[in-house]
matplotlib code that plots the C-alpha trace (Angstrom):
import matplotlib.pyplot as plt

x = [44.8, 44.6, 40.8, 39.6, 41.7, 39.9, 36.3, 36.6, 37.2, 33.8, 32.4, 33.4, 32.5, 29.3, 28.6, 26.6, 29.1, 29.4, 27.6, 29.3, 28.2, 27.7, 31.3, 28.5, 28.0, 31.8, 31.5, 29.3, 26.3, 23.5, 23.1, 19.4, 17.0, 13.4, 9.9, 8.1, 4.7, 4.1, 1.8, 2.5, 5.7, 7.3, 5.5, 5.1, 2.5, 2.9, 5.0, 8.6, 8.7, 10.9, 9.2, 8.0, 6.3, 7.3, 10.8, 11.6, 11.7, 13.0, 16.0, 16.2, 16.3, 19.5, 21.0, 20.5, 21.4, 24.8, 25.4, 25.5, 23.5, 20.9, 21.1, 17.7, 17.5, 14.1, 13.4, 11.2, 10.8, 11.9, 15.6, 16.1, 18.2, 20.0, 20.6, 22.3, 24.5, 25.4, 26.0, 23.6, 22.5, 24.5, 20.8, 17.1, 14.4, 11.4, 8.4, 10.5, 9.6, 12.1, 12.9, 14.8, 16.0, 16.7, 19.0, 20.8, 23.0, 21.9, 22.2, 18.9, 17.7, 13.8, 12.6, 8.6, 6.3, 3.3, 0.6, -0.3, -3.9, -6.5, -7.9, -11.3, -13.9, -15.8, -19.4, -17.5, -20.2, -18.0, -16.6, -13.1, -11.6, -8.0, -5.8, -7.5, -11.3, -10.0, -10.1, -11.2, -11.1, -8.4, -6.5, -3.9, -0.1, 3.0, 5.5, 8.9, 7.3, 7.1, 3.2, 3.3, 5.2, 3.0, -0.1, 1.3, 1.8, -1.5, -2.0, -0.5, -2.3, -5.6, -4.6, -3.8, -7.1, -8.9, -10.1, -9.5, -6.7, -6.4, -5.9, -2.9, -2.7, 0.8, 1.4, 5.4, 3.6, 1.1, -0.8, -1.7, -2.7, -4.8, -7.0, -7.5, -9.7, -11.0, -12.3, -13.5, -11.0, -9.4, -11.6, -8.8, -5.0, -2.9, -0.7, -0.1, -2.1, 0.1, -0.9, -4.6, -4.2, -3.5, -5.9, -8.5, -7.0, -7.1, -10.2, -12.8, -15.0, -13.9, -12.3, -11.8, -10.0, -11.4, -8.8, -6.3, -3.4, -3.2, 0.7, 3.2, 5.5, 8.4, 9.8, 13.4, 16.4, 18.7, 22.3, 25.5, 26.4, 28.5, 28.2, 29.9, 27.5, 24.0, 25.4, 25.5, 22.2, 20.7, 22.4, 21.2, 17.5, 17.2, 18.7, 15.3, 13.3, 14.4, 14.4, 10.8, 11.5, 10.1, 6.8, 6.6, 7.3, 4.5, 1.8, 2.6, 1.6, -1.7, 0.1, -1.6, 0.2, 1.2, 4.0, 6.1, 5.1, 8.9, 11.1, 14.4, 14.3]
y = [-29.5, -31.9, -33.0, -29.3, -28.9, -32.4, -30.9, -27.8, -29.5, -31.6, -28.5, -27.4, -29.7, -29.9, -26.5, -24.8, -24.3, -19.8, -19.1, -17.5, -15.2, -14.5, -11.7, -9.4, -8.4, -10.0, -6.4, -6.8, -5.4, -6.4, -4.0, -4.8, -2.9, -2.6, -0.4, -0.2, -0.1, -4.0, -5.3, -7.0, -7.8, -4.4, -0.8, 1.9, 2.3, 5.9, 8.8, 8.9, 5.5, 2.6, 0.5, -2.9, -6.2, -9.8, -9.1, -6.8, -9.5, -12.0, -9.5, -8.9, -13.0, -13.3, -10.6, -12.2, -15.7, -14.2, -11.8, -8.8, -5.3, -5.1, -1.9, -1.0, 1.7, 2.2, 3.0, 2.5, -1.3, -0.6, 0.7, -2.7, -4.6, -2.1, -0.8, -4.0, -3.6, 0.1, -1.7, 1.1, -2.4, -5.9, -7.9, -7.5, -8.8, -7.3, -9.3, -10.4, -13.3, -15.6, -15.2, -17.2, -14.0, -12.5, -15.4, -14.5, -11.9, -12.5, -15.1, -15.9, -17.9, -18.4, -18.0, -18.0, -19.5, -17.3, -17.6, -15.1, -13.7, -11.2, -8.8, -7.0, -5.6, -7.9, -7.1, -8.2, -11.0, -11.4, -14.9, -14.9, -18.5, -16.9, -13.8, -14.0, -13.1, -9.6, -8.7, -5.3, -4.5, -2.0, -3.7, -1.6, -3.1, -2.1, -0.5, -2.7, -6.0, -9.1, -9.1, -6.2, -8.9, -11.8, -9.6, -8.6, -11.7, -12.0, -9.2, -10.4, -13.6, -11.9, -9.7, -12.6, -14.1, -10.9, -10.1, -7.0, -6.5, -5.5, -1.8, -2.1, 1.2, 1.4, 2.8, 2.9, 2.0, -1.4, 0.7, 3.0, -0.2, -1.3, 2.0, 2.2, -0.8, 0.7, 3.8, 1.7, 2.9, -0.5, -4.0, -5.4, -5.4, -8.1, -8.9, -12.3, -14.2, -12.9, -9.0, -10.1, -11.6, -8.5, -6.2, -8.9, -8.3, -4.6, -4.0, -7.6, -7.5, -5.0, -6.7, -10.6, -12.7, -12.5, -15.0, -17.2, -18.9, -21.4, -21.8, -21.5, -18.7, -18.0, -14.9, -14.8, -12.7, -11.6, -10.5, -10.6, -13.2, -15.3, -19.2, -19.2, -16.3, -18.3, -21.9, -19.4, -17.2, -20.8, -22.4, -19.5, -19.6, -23.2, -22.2, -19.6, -22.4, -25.2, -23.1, -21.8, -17.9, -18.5, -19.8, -17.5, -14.6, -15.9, -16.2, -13.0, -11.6, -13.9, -15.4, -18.5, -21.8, -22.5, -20.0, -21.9, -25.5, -27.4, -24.0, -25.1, -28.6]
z = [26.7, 24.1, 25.1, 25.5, 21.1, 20.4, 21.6, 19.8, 16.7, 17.3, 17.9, 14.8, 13.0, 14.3, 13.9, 10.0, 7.0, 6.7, 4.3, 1.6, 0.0, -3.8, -5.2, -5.4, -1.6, -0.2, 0.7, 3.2, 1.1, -0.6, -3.2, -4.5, -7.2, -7.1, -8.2, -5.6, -7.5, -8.2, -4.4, -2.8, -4.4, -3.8, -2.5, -0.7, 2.0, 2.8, 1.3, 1.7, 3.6, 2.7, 0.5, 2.0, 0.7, -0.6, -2.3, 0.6, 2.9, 0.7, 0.1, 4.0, 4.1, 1.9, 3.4, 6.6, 5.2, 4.3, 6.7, 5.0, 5.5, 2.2, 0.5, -2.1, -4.9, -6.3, -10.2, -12.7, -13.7, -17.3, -15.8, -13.4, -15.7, -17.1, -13.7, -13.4, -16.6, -15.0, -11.5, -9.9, -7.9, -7.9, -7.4, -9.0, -6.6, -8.0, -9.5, -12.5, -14.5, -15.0, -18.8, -21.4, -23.0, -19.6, -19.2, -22.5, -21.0, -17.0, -15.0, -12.8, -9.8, -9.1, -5.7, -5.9, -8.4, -9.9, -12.3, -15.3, -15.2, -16.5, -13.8, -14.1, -12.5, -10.6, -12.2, -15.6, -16.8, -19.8, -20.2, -21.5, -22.6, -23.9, -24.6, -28.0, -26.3, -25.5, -29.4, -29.5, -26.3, -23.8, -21.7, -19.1, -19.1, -17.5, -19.3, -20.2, -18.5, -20.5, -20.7, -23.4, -25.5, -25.1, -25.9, -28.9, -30.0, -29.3, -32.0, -34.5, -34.4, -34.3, -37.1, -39.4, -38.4, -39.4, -36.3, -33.8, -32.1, -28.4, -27.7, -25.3, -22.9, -21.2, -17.9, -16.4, -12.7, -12.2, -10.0, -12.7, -14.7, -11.8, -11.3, -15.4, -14.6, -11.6, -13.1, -16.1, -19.0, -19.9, -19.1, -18.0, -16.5, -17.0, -14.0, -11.8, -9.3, -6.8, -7.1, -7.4, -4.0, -2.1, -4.4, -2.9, 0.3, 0.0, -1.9, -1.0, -4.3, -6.1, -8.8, -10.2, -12.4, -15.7, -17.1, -15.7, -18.7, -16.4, -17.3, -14.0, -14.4, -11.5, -9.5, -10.0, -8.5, -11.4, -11.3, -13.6, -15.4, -13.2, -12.9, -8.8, -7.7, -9.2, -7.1, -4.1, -5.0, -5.3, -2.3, -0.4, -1.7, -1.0, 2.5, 3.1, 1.6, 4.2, 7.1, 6.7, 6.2, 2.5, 4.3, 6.6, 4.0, 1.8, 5.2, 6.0, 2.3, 1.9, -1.1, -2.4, -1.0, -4.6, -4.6, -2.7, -3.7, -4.9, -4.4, -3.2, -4.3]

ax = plt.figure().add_subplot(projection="3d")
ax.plot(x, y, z, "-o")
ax.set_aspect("equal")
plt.show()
């Protein structure tokens, strides 16, 4: 009796730390927000399915990580934080950039790394060196993302230098954005490298990076301001990192290698 209590404790011992997870699904769910209109981050491939894509499975991962059954809502991109605020959803996974003023009132944890970029058409012979070349031109944004604020910063620079400014179009989808430049009524969208890999994958030739800022942005999951759920959040992305569900989401998806360079570390 005493050797069979003395193995079970080696086996114990030898067996993975539970993985707690974060107060936000102790329930047993993962309650997670997205708009499924950002490829191949989050979408819909037909009508009245679920949507599918990169935060999907990366939701599906932590959920699985933890042991819990993941739960999405879909809205409009401009209602995700505040959905958090409401608690319509305790998690948004959903092509955010991690933000310092996000981080004011949230508390956030990056999971994929991305780069900001200018998309055309690909028989644009324009060469554009910065924001500031698209002076008097119409570019297509997304509604409550973060790139209507850097391009009007961009504005007011180029109105105190006298020249232009950018004619910014909003649209509450980034598929709307996308087809303005399709159909030829704004030169350009501005999105991340991560979209324009799947429009190339979707559409070979149709469009191109006009522009690339070069600067290294990152994905991050937000949730409510709490220092012992964003150690477990973290714990548990580092987890998806080490085991190679991160890669394998990122294959899957065609995402350049890039995005998962140092995550988890």
């Amino acid at each position: 009796m005493k050797r069979t209590f003395l193995a079970l404790i080696s086996l114990l011992a030898a067996s993975p730390a539970f993985a707690d997870p974060p107060s936000f699904a102790a329930g047993g769910t993962l309650a997670a927000c997205v708009d499924p209109t950002f490829p191949p981050m989050e979408f819909v491939e037909k009508a009245g399915d679920p949507p599918v894509g990169v935060d999907i499975d990366v939701i599906n991962a932590l959920a699985d990580h933890w042991k819990v059954k993941p739960e999405i809502t879909t809205m409009d991109f401009n209602g995700l934080m505040p959905g958090l605020a409401s608690k319509r959803c305790d998690i948004v996974i959903s092509g955010a950039l991690l933000k310092p003023e996000r981080l004011k009132t949230l508390s956030g944890v990056p999971y994929l790394k991305t780069g900001v970029v200018m998309i055309g058409k690909a028989d644009d012979a324009t060469t554009y060196g910065s924001y500031e070349d698209f002076s008097g031109k119409v570019v297509a944004v997304q509604s409550g993302t973060s790139y209507v604020d850097l391009l009007t910063k961009v504005n007011e620079e180029l109105k105190k230098a006298g020249k232009p400014e950018i004619t910014l179009q909003t649209y509450p989808k980034q598929t709307d954005a996308i087809q303005q430049v399709v159909v030829g009524r704004a030169v350009a969208t501005i999105s991340q490298d991560t979209e324009f890999a799947y429009r190339e994958l979707q559409t070979p030739g149709t469009l191109k990076i006009v522009y690339s800022a070069g600067a290294e942005d990152q994905y991050a999951a937000y949730f409510r301001k709490d220092e012992k759920d964003e150690a477990a959040v973290t714990e548990a992305v580092k987890a998806i990192a080490a085991s190679g569900a991160l890669k394998t989401i990122a294959d899957k998806w065609k995402l350049p290698a890039a995005t998962i360079d140092g995550i988890g570390q």
